[in-house]
N, C-alpha and C positions, 0 to 999 in steps of 0.2 A: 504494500500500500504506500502510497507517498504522502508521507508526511507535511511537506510544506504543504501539496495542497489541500488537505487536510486542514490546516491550522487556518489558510486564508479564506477556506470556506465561513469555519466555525469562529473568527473573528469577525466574517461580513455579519453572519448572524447574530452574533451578539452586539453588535453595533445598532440593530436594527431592532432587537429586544426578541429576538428567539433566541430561548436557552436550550446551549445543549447539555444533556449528564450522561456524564460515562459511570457507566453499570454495566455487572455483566446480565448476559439478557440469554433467555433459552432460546432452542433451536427451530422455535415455530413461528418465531417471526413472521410477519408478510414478508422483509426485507432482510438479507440476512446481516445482524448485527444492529438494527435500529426497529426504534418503537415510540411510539406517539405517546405524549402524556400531556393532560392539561399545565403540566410543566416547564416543557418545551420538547424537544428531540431526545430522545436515550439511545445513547453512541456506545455499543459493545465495541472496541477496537480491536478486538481479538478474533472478532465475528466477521466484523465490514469486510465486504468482497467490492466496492465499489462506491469511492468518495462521493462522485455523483449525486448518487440516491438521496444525501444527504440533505442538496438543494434541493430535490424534488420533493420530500417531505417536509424539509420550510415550506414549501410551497401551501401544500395542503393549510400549514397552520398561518399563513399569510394571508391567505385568500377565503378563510374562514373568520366568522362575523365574531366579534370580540366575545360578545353572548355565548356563542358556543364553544371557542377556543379553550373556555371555564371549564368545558365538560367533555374535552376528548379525553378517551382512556377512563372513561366513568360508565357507568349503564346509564347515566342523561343527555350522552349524545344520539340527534336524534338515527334510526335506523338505517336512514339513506342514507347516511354522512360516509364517505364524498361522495356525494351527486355527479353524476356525470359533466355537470358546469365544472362544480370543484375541481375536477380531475384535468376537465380540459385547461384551466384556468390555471393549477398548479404545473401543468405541461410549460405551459408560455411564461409564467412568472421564473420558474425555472432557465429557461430559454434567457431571461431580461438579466439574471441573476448570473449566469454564464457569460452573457456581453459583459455586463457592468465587471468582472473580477477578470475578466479578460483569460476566461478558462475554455481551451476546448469543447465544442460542443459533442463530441464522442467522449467527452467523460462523465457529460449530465445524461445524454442519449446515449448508452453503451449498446448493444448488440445484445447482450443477457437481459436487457428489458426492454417495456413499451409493447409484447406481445408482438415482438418480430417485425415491429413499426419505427424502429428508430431513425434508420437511413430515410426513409418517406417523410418524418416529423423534423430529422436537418433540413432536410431538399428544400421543404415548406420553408422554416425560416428561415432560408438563406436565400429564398426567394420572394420574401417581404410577405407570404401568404400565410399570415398571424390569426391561427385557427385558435379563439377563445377571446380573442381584443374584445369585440364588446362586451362582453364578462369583466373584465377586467377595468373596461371604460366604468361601465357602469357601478362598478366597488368605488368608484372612483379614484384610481391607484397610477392611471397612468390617461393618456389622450391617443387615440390615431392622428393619422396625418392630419385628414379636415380640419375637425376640432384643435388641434394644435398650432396649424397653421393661424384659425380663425382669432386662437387668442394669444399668438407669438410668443406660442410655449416650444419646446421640444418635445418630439413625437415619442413614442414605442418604439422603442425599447427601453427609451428612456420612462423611469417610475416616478409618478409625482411622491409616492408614498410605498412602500415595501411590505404593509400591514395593513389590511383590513381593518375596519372600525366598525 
């Protein structure tokens, strides 16, 4: 595993008020070596097969409404949680999170995930075709072009905000 990037992930986030804790964690994971808690990210480093994933679960707790963020890792999150928005939402914020620390995007979209969607979800953003922006417009976390233009802000990928409210 690589450690710097490691460290420059789990600095962006805590700059941004996602905590991470290392614990060790069993082996049934969704993810191997991480796990969601109304606390922040729980970082098994003994487990993690892939820094990446890291961001992509900030994501989930980025793009999740402050209200519920209280209640991941509880039986009070509600049952759908991540919604198919969330997911697509925590894709792209991921994506914005990889520009912004100037990471590879084969290290957030590895080849072991995304259900064999990764190379097709680079291709997209590398092709400006930002599958979940309005999701993300709408959290109000960031602007598309238009809207950016309209109010000579900077577009997406650029984040007005890293954290849902």
């Amino acid at each position: 595993m690589n450690d710097i990037l490691v460290q420059k992930i789990t600095t962006f986030l805590k700059e941004i008020g996602i905590n991470t804790i290392e614990k060790e964690l069993s082996d049934d994971t969704f993810l191997p070596g991480l796990a969601l808690s109304n606390e922040g990210i729980i970082i098994d480093y003994n487990k993690l097969l892939y820094p990446g994933d890291i961001l992509h679960e900030a994501g989930h707790i980025a793009v999740t409404t402050a209200e519920d963020r209280k209640k991941i890792g509880t039986d009070n999150i509600p049952e759908d949680w991540p919604t198919q928005g969330d997911e697509i939402g925590a894709m792209l914020w991921s994506f914005a999170a990889a520009k912004h620390l100037k990471i590879p995007l084969e290290v957030v979209f590895h080849p072991n995930g995304y259900k064999g969607s990764s190379n097709w979800l680079i291709d997209s953003y590398k092709e400006n075709n930002y599958i979940g922006l309005p999701f993300l417009e709408w959290c109000q976390m960031t602007l598309g072009n238009q809207k950016a233009t309209a109010r000579n802000e900077k577009p997406f990928p650029h984040m007005i905000k890293w954290v849902r409210e």
